[in-house]
N, C-alpha and C positions, 0 to 999 in steps of 0.2 A: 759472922760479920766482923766482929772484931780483929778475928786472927790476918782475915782479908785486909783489913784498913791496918795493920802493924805491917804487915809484908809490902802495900802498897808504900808505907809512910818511908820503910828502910828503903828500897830503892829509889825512894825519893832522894833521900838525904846521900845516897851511892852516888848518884846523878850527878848533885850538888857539888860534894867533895871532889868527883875527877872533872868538873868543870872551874873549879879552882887551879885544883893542880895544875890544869893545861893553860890556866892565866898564867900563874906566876911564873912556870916554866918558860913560854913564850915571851917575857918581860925580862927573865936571866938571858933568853937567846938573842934578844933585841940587844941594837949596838948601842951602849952609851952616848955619845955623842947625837945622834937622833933624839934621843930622850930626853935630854939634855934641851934639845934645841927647839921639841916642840910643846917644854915647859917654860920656855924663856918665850916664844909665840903666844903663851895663852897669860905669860903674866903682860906681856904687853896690852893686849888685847883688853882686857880685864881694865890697864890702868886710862886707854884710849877711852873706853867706855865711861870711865869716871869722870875723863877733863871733859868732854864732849857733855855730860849729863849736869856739869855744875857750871859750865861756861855760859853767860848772858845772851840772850837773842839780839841776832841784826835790829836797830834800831829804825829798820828803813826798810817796807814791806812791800809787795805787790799792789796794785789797785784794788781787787779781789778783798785779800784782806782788811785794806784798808776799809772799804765798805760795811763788814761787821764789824769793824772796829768804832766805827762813827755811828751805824745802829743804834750799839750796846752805850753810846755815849750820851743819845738824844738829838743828835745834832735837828733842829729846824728848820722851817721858812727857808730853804736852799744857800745859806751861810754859815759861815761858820766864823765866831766870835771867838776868841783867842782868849782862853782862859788862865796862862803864865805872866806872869811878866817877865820871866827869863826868855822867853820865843824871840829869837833873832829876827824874824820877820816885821816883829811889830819892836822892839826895843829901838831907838835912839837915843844913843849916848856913848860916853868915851869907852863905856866895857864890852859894848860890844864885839870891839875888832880881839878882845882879848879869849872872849868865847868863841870865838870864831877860830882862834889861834889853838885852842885849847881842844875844839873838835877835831881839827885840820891833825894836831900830832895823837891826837886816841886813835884816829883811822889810819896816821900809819902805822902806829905802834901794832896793829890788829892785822893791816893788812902790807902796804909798803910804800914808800918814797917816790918812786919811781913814777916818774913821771908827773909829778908833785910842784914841779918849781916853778909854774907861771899861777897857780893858788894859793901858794903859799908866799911868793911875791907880791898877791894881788893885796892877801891877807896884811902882811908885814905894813905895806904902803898904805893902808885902805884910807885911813884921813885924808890923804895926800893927793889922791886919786879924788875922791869924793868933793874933795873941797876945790882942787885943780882944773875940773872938767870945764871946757866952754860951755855955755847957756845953753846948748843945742840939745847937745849928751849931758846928763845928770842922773844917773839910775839912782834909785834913794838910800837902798839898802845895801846892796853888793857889784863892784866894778871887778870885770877878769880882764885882766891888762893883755894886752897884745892880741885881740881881735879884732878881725876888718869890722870896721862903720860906716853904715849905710842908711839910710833912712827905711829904704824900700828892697826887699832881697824879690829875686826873680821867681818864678816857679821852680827852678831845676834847682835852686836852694837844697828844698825839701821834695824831688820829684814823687818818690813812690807815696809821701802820705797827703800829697797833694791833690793824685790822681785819683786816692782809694775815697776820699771824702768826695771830688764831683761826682765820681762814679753813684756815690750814695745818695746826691742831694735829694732827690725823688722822697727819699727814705725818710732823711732829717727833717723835711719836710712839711712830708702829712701829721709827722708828729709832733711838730710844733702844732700845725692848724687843729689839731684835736685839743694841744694844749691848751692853745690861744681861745678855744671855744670855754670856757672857764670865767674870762676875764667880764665883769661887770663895771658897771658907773658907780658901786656904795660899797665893794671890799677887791682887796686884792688875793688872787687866790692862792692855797698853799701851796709852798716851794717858791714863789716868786718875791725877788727882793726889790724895794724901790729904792733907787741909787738917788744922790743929791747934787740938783743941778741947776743952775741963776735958770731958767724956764724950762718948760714942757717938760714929759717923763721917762724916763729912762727905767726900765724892767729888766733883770736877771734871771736865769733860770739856771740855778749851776748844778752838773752833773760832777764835777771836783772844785772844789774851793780851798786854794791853797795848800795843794797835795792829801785833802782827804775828801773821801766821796760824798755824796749825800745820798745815802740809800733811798728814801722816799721819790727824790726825784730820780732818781737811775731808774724806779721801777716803773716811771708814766713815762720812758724813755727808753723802753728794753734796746730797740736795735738802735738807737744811738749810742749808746751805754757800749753797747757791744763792740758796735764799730771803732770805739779807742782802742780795743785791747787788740786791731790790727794792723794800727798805727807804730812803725817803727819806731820814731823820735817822738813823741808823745812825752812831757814831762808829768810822772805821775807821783811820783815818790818825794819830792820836797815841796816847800812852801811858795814854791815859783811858780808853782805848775796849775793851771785850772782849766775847766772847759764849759762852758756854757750857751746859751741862746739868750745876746744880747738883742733889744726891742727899746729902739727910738719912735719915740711918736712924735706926728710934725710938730715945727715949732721949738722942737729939745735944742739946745747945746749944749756938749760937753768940755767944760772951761779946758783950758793947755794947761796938763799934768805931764809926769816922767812916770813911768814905770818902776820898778824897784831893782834890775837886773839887767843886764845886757847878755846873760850865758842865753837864753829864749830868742825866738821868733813868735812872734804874734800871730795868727794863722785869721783871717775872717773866710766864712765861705757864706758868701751871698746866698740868703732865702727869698727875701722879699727886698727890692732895691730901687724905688720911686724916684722919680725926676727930686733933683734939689737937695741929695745926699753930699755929703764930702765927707772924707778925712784926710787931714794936712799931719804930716808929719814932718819934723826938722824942716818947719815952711815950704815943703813941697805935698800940693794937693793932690790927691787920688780920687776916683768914684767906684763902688763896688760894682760888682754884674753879678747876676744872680744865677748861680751853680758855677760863678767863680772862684778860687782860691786868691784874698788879698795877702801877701807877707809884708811884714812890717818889724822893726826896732822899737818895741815902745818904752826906749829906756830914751830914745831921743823924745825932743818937748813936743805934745800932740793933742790934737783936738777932734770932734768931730761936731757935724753939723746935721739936720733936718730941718730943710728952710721951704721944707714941701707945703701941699695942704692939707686938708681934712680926709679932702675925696681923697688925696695919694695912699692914703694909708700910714701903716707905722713902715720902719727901716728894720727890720731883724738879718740876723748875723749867727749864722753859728762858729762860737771863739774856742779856740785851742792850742796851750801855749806845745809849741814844737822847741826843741834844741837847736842854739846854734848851732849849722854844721862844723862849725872851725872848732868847737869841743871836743876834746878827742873821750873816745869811751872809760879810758883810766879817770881824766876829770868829772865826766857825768858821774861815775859810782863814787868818787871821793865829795860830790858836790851833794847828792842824795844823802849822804851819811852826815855832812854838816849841817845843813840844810832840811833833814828831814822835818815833817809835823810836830810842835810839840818839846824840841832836842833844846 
């Protein structure tokens, strides 16, 4: 047995040795220059792999992620409370335009200039703008200079996420009224916000609130939830952007505010639409229609009204901030990265 396992072991090691030999041989016949070139590929490679593995993540995510991002945070009652006081959203005061400056040159330092000059205009001016505006237009937080204003944009604005929302109404619909089956005379149910308003009440349901989601209410909301992620223009990624199922009950008013932005369209789609509704925008009034698409600037000064009754019911809205079209795509992804949640 042993003599067997010595004879087996030497032709092993026979093996071994001419399969050397025929390396190293084959490495003297290889051309230089090859060898050469496909150790300068793998030292590249090697140092790609290193900048890639230490470089910082995009500050500005999908919706998706955003969603377990607001899970793992707690967020509540379908709001979201702003826990910096660096967040440009909520910040007024003279440093702001200087963070805003300071985001504006990180995004292009990372990505590029180009195409950069009417936000970083807007950026440079922003007191001047903000403080210069007629009473009509005032967005609170962020002006982009050289966009058409309007009060009221048409449907072909935003045609295809116009279409895909009536198409859904049906959809949006029954799951509001499932929602709405919740609602009692002695608590407000969860995920529902009460907004404040000189009379009657005004109810939220937000499925993104200021560019981040609210998982709890996404989940009593699957195909609406869903239905954004087939919306083109959809602002999902910064502080501008939310969507939810607004609910006037008669009797509400909503005093004349501005919006915070003029980059958005305001989108309502009629669920439930009672005798005695309005909204005025830049003092021109509107009425909704139900499984219609309303657009709207609500960076101009705007109100709305329920001057129904009892019997009419409440006024609900399904709200979703869309992009202006005059945005061009290079602005939205430089607008996302300043403007992200949180930045």
């Amino acid at each position: 047995m042993s003599l067997e396992w010595l004879v087996a072991w030497s032709w092993s090691l026979d093996g071994l040795r001419d399969c050397i030999a025929t390396g190293i041989q084959s490495v003297r016949d290889c051309d230089t220059t090859a060898v050469i070139t496909v150790a300068c590929l793998l030292v590249l490679f090697v140092w790609y792999c290193y900048h890639v593995g230490r470089e910082q993540p995009r500050p500005y995510v999908s919706v998706n992620s955003l969603m377990q991002a607001a899970d793992a945070n707690g967020l509540q009652n379908g709001y979201v409370y702003c826990q910096s006081p660096e967040c440009v959203r909520c910040t007024h005061n003279e440093g702001l335009n200087q963070k805003l400056y300071h985001n504006l040159q990180e995004y292009a330092k990372r990505y590029s200039w180009s195409g950069m000059g009417r936000i970083h205009k807007g950026i440079r001016e922003q007191g001047r703008y903000l403080n210069s505006r007629p009473s009509i237009q005032k967005p609170e937080v962020f002006f982009l200079p050289d966009l058409p204003t309007t009060p009221y944009f048409s449907r072909d604005a935003q045609k295809h996420d116009v279409e895909v929302l009536e198409r859904n109404f049906q959809t949006i619909l029954c799951e509001f009224e499932t929602l709405y089956k919740a609602f009692s005379n002695c608590s407000l149910p969860q995920g529902w916000k009460m907004n404040s308003t000189p009379s009657g009440e005004w109810f939220t349901f937000y499925l993104v609130n200021q560019g981040v989601c609210v998982p709890r209410n996404c989940r009593k909301c699957p195909r609406t939830y869903r239905l954004l992620g087939s919306l083109r223009t959809c602002i999902g990624n910064n502080v501008f952007g939310n969507a939810c199922i607004s609910v006037l009950s008669p009797g509400t008013v909503i005093t004349e505010h501005y919006g915070p932005t003029n980059i958005r369209i305001r989108c309502h789609l009629g669920l439930k639409t009672p005798n005695g509704c309005e909204l005025v925008v830049g003092g021109e009034p509107q009425c909704w229609a139900e499984g219609r698409c309303l657009l709207f600037d609500d960076s101009f000064l705007h109100a709305a009204f329920h001057e129904g009754s009892a019997e009419d019911g409440p006024r609900v809205v399904f709200m979703v901030d869309l992009w202006h079209p005059n945005v061009a795509a290079a602005e939205r992804q430089a607008l996302d990265f300043i403007f992200a949640p949180g930045r």
